[in-house]
Structure formats: structure tokens, C-alpha cells
N, C-alpha and C positions, 0 to 999 in steps of 0.2 A: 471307617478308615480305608477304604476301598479306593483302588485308585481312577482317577478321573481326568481326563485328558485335558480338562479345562484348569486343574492344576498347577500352580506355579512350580518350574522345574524343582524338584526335592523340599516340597512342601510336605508332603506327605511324613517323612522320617522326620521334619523341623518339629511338625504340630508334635508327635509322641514323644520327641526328645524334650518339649518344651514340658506334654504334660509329664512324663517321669523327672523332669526339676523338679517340678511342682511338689510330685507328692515325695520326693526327698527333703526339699526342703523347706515346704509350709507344711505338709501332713507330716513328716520327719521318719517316713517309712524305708525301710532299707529296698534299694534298686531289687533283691534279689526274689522281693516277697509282692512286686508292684511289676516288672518286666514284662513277663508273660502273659498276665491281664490286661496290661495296656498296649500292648503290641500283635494281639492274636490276628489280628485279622491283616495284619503287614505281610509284604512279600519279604520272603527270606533277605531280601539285599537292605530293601526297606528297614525289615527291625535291627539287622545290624549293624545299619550308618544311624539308625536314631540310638542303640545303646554306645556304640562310641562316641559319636555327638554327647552324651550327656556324660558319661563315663570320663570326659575329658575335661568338660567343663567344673564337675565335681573338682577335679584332681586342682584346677588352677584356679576356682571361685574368688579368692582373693587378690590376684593378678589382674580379674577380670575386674574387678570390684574399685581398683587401684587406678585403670585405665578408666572408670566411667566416671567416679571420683569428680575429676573438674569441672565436668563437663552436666553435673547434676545436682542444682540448689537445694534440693530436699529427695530424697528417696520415695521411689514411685510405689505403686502396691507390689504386692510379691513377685505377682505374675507377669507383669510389665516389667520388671526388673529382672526376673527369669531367663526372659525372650532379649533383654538387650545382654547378658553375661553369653548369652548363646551366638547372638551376634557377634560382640566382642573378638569371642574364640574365634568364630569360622573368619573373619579379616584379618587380623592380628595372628593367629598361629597358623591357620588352615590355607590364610591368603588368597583366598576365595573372592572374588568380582565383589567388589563393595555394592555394584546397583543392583547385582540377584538377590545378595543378602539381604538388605533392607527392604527390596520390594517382597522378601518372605516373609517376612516378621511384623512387617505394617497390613499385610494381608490377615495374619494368625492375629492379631492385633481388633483387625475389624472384625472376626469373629465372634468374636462374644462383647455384647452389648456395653460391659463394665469396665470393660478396657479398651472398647473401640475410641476414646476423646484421648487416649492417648497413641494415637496412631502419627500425629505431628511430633508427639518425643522422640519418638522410636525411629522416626525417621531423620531428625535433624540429629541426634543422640550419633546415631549412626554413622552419619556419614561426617562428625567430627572425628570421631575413630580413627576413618578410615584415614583422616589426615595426619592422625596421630598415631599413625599405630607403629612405626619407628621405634616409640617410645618400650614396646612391647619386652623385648629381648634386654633392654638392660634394665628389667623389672627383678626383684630378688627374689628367691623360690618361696612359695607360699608356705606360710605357717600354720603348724598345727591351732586348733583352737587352745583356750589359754587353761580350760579345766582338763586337759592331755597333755600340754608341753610342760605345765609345771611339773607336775611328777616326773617326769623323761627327763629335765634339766635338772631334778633334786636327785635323779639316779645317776645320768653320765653326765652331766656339764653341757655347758650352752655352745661348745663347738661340736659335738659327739650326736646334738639334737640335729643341728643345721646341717649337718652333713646328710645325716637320716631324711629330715628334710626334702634337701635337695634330690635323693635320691626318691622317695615317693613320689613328687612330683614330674620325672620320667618314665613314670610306669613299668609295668614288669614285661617280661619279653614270655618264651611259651615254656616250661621247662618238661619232660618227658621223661616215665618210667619206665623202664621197656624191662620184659622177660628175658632175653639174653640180646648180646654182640649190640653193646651201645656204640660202639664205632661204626659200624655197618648200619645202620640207621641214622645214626649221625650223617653219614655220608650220602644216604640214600633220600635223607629230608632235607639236607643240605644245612644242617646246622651243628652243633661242636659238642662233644660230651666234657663238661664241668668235671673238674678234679673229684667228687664224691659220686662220680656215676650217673649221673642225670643225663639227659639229651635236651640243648638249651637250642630253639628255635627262636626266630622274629615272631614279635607275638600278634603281629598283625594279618598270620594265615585262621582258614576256615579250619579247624579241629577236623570235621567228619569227614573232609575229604581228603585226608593225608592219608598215604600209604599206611596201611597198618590198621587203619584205626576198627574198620568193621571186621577186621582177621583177630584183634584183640590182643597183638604185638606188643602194646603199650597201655599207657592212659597219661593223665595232666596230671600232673602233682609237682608242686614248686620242690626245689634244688632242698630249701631245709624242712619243707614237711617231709621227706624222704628218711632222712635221718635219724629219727627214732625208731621204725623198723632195722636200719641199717644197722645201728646200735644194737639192739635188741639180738640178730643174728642167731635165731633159734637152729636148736642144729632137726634135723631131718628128720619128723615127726614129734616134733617137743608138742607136745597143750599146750596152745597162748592162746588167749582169752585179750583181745582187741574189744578195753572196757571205751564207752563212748565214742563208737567204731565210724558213725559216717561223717562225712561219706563215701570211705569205704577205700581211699588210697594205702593205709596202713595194710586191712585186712587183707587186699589182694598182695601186698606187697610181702608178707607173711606167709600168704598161700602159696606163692612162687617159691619161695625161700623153702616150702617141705614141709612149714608146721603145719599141725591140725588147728584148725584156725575157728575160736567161738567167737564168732561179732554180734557185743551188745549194743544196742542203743535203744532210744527209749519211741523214737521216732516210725511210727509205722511205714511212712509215705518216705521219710529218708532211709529207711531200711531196706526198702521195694528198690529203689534205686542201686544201690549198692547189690544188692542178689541180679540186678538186672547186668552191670557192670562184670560182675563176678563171671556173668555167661556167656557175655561177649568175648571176655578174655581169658574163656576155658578153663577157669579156677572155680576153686570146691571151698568152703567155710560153712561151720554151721551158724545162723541167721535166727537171733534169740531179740525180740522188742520187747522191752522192759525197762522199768529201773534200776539202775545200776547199782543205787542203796539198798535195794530189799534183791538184789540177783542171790539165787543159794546156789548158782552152781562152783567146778572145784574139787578139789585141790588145783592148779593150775603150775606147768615148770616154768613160767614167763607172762605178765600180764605187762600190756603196753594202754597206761591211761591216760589218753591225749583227752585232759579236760578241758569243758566246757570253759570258756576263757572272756576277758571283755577284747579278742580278736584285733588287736592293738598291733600287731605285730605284720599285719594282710593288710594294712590300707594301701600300700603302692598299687595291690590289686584290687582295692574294697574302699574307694576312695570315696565314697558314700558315707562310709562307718562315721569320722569325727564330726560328719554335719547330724546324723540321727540321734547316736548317745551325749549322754554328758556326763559320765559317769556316777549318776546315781545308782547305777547296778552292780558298782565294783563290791561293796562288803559283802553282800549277796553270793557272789561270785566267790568270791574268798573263801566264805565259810562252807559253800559245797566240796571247794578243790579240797580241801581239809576234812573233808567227810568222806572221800572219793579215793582219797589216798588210804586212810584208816580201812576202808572196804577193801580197798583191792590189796592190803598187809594180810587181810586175813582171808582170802582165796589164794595164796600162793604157797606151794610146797615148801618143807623145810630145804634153806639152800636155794630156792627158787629167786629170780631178779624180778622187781619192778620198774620199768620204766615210764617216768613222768614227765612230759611235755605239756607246756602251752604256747599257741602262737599268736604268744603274748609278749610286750616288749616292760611290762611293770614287772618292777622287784617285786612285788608281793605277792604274785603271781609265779613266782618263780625260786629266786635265791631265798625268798623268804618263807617263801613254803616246806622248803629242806630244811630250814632252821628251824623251824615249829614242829616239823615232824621226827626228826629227831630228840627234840626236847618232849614231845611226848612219847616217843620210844626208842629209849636210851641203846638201846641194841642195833638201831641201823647206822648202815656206812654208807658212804658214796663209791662208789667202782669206779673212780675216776679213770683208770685202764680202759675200762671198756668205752669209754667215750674218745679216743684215742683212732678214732677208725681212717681209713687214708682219703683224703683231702680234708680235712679237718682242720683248719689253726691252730695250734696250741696255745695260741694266743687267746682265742674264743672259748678256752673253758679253763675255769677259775675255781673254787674251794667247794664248791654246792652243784657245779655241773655246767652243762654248754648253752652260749649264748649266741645266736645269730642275729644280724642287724642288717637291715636295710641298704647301709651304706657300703655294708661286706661287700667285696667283689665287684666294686661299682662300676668297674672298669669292665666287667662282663653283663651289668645289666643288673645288678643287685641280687638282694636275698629276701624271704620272708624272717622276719624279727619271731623267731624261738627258744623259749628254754627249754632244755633236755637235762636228764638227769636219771643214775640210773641209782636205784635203792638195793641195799642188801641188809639179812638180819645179821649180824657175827661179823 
């Protein structure tokens, strides 16, 4: 993938975006496990106009799929369909010269031998688009697939989905945790601190090169993954015990806050990160790789278990997720959270709080996890006080604990989709 002069002007980012469609959506691998192997050898600008390139095309597959619709008698192989959804995008949203575009993609086209005889689709394919592509903007926001949205519509209704909806398919903007004076950074990155303390940026800046970032000022963490530390609010050297810790935005967020902080996870290589993370931004945690079911350490004044989840709640950022699963893996999922909670009941001091999150947007995963755990231990309450913190809705937390939604705050750019909930024995 090395670049060569003889290359069509941004050919190079087209081919990697084309081949990370591919293995999203015929290998059905998640972007985040396939990015780095397929882009190593890219120039910095390079891999990150091909993960936005594909990163976007995900988000709107269906729009894209809607505009090519007319214009195609039977559906071509994957990969040929791949490279015209990519085109699609770049005319129709990007507005990109329809003759560079096509002359990309019928080139990427002629590369490989099995889809070089469709280099006449791709090009005539195209430049109907381009005549079409008008049509683009009064397309309706793309829909979740239909083994996701039923659930989502059997919990909040089919206006409450399309809202969510419309909001993932705007993507998320950059949001920021900073160590102290989030106004002063705000101002200094030129973007706004959200009602719950966040520092919310345009999300189309480069991370490493913003002020702050190698001084360890800050880190990424969305507006409602914040919130269960925030929640949590350990006072000045409490034990919290950050169960299912990376990648590590709770933990540091904890460390700042004064506690002594144990981060488990089970994850060697995501654990390494997070210690890495921690050093950058001059914070201390102890760094335990393990499983969470067989951990003996403990008594603990505070455990915050942001379980393992089917991540239902992160596609406006993770717009990959609904094309890879199908939710064969929710019971799965389910019966861990429920063995996860039960563990970390009994690492916790008498008196001591549990807080339980997923960023998850299923009841089951959530409102229904506090019903089952209270019905096998008659003894806990919800602290619905303590979920009460300032910027909050009161409207967003209900009889089992707080809910964040996509659609929240849409008018600032949205939210990630969380339950929180905080546990007490008595």
C-alpha cells in the first residue's frame, strides 16, 4: 500500500476503505479488530481519510443501498457492491467530482481479476448517481437492522427508535475528560463543556495533536461513559475496585477523583493500554489481569462494574456493530452480567455501593438486570439520590436507575445509549 506517483489522486485511502468494507461486511469483523492490520503501511492522512471513508459509509449502508436500488437489476458480488456504496457516499454526501470518483473505483475494480468485468457497472452505476444524487438528502435516516430494532421498539416505541435512529446516523462529535478547569480547555480547544462536565469538541480534529493531550490534561471518553464514575464519586482515598476496567476511562477517572483505584480486566493487551494511558496522564491504579469471577481480592468501599455488554448503546460511534452481530450473543451476555453483579455483591464492604452500568440501550441489559438482582437478593436498594448528579435529567432516571439515549441532547450532538444504576445492601 505504499504510495506511488502513478496512482489515481486518493486511490490509495479508496483501496483500504474498500478493503475494510469488505471485511465488515462479508467477513463480518468488527473495524476495530481489522483497522490497523489493514492500514499499517498508510501514511497517517492516508489511514485516516480511508477509516472515515468507511466509518461513514457503515453509518449510512442503507441510504447508500436505496440510491443504487434503481439503478441495479440483480445485486453484484459483495465487493463490487462495496466499491459502488463507497462511491455513492463520496458523490451524494462528500460531493466529490463524479469523474475522479468513478475513475477510482473502476481502476480498484480492474484490480483484481473477479471483478475486473464489472468495471462497465461501476462506471455506468456511477455516473447515474451522480445524476441522481439530488435525491440523496430527502432519503430517511437509515435503519437499525431488524434483529436490533425489534427489541428497541418492544422497549421504547417506534418514535423513541427513529429518533435514536436519526441520531446515530449523525455521528458523534469528540467529547473530553479533563483533570480540572473544563472551561479553560473548553475555551482553549475551542469547544463547550456539556452540562455533566465533559468538554464536547467537533469530532472531526486529530486527538494527538490537541493541546493537552501528551501533557495528559485530558482523555476521550463520551459525555455518558463519564457518568458512572461521576456517580460513583468516591471521597479521597475510598478502595474502588474498577471491575471490567478497560479501557481505562472509568479507572483514570477514579484516580483523579483521590481513590485508590484496583483495575481489573481480563485482557492483558487491553490492560497494557490502560497502564499506558494512566502514565501519560500522571495517574496511579493498581493494574490486576484477570477474571473477574474467580478475582478474591476485597473487601472493597465502592466497586463500579461496567459490564461486558452487547455495546448497543456506541453505534453512532461504532457504526460497524449492527452490520457484525445479530444478537446471537445476548443470552450469553445476560447470564455473565448476572454472575458479574453477584461477584462484585460480595467484594464490597458492609455499607459499601455498587455501581452497575452498561453501554447498552436493551432492557435486559439493564432495568432488567436490577429486577433479577434484587429478586435474588432481597436486601438491595437502588440509591436513586445518588444518581441525581448535576446535569442529569430527571427525566433519564426511572425506578431501577439512569438511562442515556442517543437521541439525548441531540441538539448538542447526542449521547452514548447507558444504563447506570447504583446498588446498596439495607
Amino acid at each position: 500500500m505504499k504510495t506511488r506517483s502513478s496512482d489515481v489522486a486518493g486511490l490509495i485511502a479508496r483501496r483500504a476503505a474498500l478493503a475494510l468494507l469488505d471485511a465488515v461486511l462479508v467477513e463480518k469483523r468488527l473495524l476495530s479488530e481489522v483497522l490497523l492490520q489493514r492500514t499499517k503501511d498508510l501514511s497517517p492522512e492516508d489511514r485516516a481519510r480511508a477509516q472515515r471513508l468507511v466509518t461513514e459509509v457503515l453509518r449510512v449502508t442503507d441510504r447508500c443501498d436505496r440510491m443504487l436500488g434503481p439503478h441495479l437489476s440483480k445485486r453484484p458480488a459483495p465487493h463490487v457492491m462495496n466499491a459502488l456504496r463507497l462511491g455513492v457516499f463520496e458523490i451524494c454526501a462528500m460531493d466529490e467530482a463524479a469523474h475522479g470518483v468513478v475513475n477510482a473505483y473502476v481502476t480498484l475494480m480492474q484490480e483484481r481479476p473477479k471483478s475486473s468485468h464489472f468495471k462497465g457497472l461501476v462506471n455506468a452505476v456511477l455516473r447515474k448517481i451522480d445524476a441522481d444524487k439530488a435525491k440523496w438528502d430527502a432519503l430517511p435516516a437509515p435503519m437499525l437492522p431488524k434483529w436490533l430494532r425489534k427489541p428497541l421498539v418492544a422497549d421504547f416505541g417506534k418514535s423513541a427508535v427513529s429518533a435514536m435512529e436519526a441520531a446515530q446516523a449523525k455521528g458523534a462529535p469528540l467529547d473530553l475528560t479533563v483533570k480540572s478547569d473544563a472551561e479553560g480547555w473548553a475555551e482553549k480547544l475551542g469547544g463547550e463543556v456539556l452540562p455533566t462536565g465533559s468538554v464536547r469538541l467537533d469530532g472531526s480534529v486529530q486527538v494527538t495533536r490537541l493541546d493537552g493531550f501528551k501533557e495528559g490534561d485530558w482523555w476521550v471518553q463520551d459525555a455518558a461513559a463519564s457518568l458512572p464514575a461521576r456517580i460513583l464519586a468516591p471521597e479521597n482515598g475510598a478502595r474502588v475496585l474498577d471491575m471490567c476496567a478497560a479501557p481505562g476511562g472509568k479507572t483514570m477517572q477514579l484516580a483523579a477523583m483521590g481513590a485508590e483505584v484496583t483495575a481489573l480486566d481480563i485482557s492483558e493487551s487491553r490492560m497494557s493500554r490502560v497502564q499506558e494511558n494512566l502514565s501519560r496522564c500522571g495517574l496511579s491504579a493498581e493494574i490486576c489481569v484477570g477474571d473477574a469471577l474467580e478475582y478474591e481480592g476485597g473487601p472493597f468501599d465502592a466497586i463500579l462494574l461496567d459490564a461486558p455488554c452487547t455495546a448497543t448503546g456506541t453505534i453512532r460511534r461504532h457504526p460497524d456493530l449492527p452490520h457484525v452481530k445479530d444478537g446471537s450473543d445476548f443470552p450469553g451476555l445476560f447470564e455473565l452480567q448476572e454472575h458479574l453483579i453477584d461477584r462484585a455483591l460480595g467484594m464490597l464492604k458492609p455499607g459499601g455501593k455498587l455501581v452497575y452500568c452498561t453501554c447498552s440501550l436493551l432492557i435486559d441489559e439493564g432495568e432488567e438486570q436490577v429486577r433479577d438482582a434484587i429478586a435474588r437478593h432481597p436486601e438491595l436498594r437502588v440509591d436513586l439520590d445518588a444518581l441525581a448528579i448535576p446535569g442529569v435529567d430527571p427525566e433519564w432516571i426511572g425506578e431501577e436507575g439512569l438511562r442515556t439515549r442517543p437521541d439525548y441532547w441531540a441538539e448538542r450532538g447526542g449521547m452514548d445509549g447507558f444504563f447506570i444504576t447504583v446498588l446498596r445492601r439495607g
